[in-house]
C-alpha positions as CSV (number, residue, x, y, z in Angstrom):
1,X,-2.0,8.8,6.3
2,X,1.5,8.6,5.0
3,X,1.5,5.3,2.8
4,X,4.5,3.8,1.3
5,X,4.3,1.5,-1.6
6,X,7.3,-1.1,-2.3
7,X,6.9,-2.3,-6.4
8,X,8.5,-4.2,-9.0
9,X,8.4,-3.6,-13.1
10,X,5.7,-5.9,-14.2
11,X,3.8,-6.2,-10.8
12,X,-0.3,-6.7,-11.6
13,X,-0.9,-6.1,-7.9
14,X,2.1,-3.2,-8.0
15,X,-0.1,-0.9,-10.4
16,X,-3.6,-2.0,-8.8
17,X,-2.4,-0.2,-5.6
18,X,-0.9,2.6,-7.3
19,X,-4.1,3.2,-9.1
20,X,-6.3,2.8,-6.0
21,X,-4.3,5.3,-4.5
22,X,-4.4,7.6,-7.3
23,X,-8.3,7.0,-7.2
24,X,-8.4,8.0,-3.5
25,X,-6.6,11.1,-3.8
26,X,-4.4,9.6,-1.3
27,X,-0.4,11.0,-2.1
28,X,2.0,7.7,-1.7
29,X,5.5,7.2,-1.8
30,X,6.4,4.6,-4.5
31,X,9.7,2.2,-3.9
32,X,11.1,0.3,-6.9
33,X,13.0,-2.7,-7.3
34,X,16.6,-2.0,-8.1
35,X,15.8,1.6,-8.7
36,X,15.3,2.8,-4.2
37,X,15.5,-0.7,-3.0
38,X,17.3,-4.6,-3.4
39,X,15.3,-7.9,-2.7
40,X,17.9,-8.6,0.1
41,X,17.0,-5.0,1.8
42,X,13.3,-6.0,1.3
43,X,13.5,-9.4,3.1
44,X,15.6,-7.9,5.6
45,X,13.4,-4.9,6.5
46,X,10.3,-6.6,6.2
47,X,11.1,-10.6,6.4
48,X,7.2,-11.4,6.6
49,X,6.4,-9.7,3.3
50,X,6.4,-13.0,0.5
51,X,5.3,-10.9,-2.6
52,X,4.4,-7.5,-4.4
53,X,3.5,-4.9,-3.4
54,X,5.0,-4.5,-0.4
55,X,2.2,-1.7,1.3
56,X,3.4,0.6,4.5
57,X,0.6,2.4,6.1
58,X,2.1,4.7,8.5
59,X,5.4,2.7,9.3
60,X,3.2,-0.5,9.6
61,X,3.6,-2.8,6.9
62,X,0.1,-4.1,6.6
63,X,0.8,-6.5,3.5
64,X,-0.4,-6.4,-0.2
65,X,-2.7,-4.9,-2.6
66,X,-6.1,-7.0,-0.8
67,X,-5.0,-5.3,2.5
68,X,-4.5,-2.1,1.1
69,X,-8.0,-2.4,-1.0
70,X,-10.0,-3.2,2.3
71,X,-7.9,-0.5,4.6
72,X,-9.5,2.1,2.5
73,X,-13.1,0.5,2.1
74,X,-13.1,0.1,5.4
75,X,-12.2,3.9,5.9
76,X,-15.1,4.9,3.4
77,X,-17.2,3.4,5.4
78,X,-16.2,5.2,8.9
79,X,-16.3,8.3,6.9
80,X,-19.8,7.1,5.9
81,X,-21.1,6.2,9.3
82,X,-19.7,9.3,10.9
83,X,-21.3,11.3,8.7
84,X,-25.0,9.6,9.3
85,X,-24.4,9.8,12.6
86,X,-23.6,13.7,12.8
């Protein structure tokens, strides 16, 4: 899973992600405002995203910190049930 994470300074949501990712183990690339990235390239790369974070899950942007929250429940759960089931 190669996961890119696009943040701002002051972002709630921004360091919620960044600390579920942490506590998943799961390496991430992390984008910042005005440091790797403008607003303008933002809006033009992804021109559905409206706010922060900005998660990319294997080139898909897949939206915010609640979509990046339930990817991963949902893939402890597969683990879970592939693991009862073998």
């Amino acid at each position: 899973m190669h996961v890119e994470i696009y943040t701002r300074s002051g972002c709630n949501y921004c360091d919620a992600a960044k600390d579920l990712m942490n506590k998943s183990n799961i390496p991430y690339i992390e984008n910042r405002l005005d440091v790797d990235f403008t607003r303008e390239s933002l809006v033009e790369k992804f021109t559905s995203a409206k706010t922060y974070p900005v998660i990319v899950v294997d080139a898909f942007y897949i939206g915010g910190f609640s979509e990046l929250s339930a990817l991963l429940k949902e893939r402890v759960e597969n683990t879970k049930k592939f693991l009862m089931e073998n």
